[in-house]
C-alpha positions, 0 to 999 in steps of 0.5 A: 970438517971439524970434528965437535962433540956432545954438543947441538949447534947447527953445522949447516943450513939448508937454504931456500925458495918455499917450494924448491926441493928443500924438504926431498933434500932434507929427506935425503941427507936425514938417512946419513948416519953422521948427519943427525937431523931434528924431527922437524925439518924447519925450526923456524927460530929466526923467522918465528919462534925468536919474535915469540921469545923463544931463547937461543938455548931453547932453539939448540934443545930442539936439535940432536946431540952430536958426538965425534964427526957427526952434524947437524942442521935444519931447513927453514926456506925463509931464512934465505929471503930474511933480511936480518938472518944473516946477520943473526946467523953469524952472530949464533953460529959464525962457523955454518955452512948453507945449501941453497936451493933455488929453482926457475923463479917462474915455476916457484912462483906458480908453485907457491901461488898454487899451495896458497890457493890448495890450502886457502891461504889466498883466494885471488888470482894471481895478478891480484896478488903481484899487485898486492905485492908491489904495494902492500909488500913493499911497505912490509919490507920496507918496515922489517928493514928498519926494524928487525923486530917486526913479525914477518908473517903477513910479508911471508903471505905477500913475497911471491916474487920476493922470493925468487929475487935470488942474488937481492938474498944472496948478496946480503947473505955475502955481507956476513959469510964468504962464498965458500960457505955456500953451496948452490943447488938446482931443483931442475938438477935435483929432479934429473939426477937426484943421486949426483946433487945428494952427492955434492950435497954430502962432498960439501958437508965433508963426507964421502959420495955414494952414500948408501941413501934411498932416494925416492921420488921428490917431496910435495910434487903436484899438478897445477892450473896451466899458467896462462902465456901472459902471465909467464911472460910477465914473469920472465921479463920481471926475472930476467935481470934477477937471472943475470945478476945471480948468475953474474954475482955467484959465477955460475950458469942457470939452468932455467936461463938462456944468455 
């Protein structure tokens, strides 16, 4: 690890689908007494704040001082889908390290789609919005490529599926840093053993395993609607080639995936 001092700069990212587990894990690695945290886990800079004017030295004053081998970082989920903050990122802070949680996009899908309904963000179903999706959010995405410029909160409202298109982010993360910048991390992994993937977790940031944490019971967990057969169908079969390419690009197996 490098050893810096008496600065703010963010030594990592925690990356990932809304409703993957990125809070818990921030939670978690927030008790290390070398791991100084802001009191906000998302900062949401890059996706917001930037847009509103504020300055990068304004973003730094939001997060702690560190001294010696201690670090930082945040966690805002939306980062991961961005198509220009990797390149931002790395044009800020070049040196970063990214934990990405990711999750069966099935599941995140009707996760997310549920906190929208709960917190009436959206009231139709869930048809209506993959069609919103197809239409409307794709000329969004289209647009914020062109112009990196454009707000992206009405495409944050209109990405269900997006979000879950893990190697499409994941590759445009690899245009700008190197694969060893990244660890990959599984909300199913998370909610088996929460003490192993804290554990890798803590190894990729350079500390020792078997942190003296308190690790409770996941952040944001809920009971949801049954989702019909139907739409889970429709679903795996839209992800299913998403699946193979990530676990192709990234060289790993899935949890959620059966080859």
């Amino acid at each position: 690890m490098n050893r810096k001092s008496n600065d703010k700069r963010p030594d990592f990212y925690v990356l990932g689908g809304m409703k993957c587990g990125t809070t818990s894990l921030f939670n978690y690695l927030s008790q290390h007494p070398d791991i100084l945290l802001p009191e906000e886990k998302e900062l949401h800079y890059y996706d917001i704040h930037r847009y509103q004017g504020q300055t990068l030295a304004e973003y730094l004053e939001r997060f702690p001082r560190k001294q010696g081998r201690q670090i930082t970082g945040e966690a805002t989920p939306f980062y991961l889908t961005h198509p220009h903050c990797p390149e931002w990122i790395h044009a800020d802070f070049p040196q970063a390290k990214f934990i990405v949680m990711m999750r069966n996009p099935v599941d995140r899908f009707w996760s997310q789609f549920n906190q929208m309904i709960r917190y009436r963000h959206y009231s139709g179903s869930a048809q209506e919005a993959i069609a919103a999706e197809k239409s409307r959010g794709q000329d969004l995405w289209q647009a914020l490529l062109a112009d990196p410029e454009l707000p992206v909160d009405e495409l944050k409202m209109c990405s269900l599926l997006r979000r879950g298109c893990y190697a499409d982010q994941l590759e445009n993360w690899l245009k700008w840093f190197d694969r060893d910048r990244f660890l990959l991390l599984f909300t199913e992994d998370l909610l088996r053993d929460r003490g192993n993937v804290v554990n890798q977790a803590l190894a990729f940031l350079g500390f020792d395993k078997g942190a003296d944490l308190r690790l409770d019971k996941l952040h944001h967990t809920q009971d949801y609607s049954h989702m019909t057969d139907s739409l889970r169908l429709e679903l795996e079969d839209f992800y299913a080639p998403h699946n193979r390419r990530l676990a192709d690009l990234m060289q790993i197996s899935l949890p959620w995936y059966v080859y």
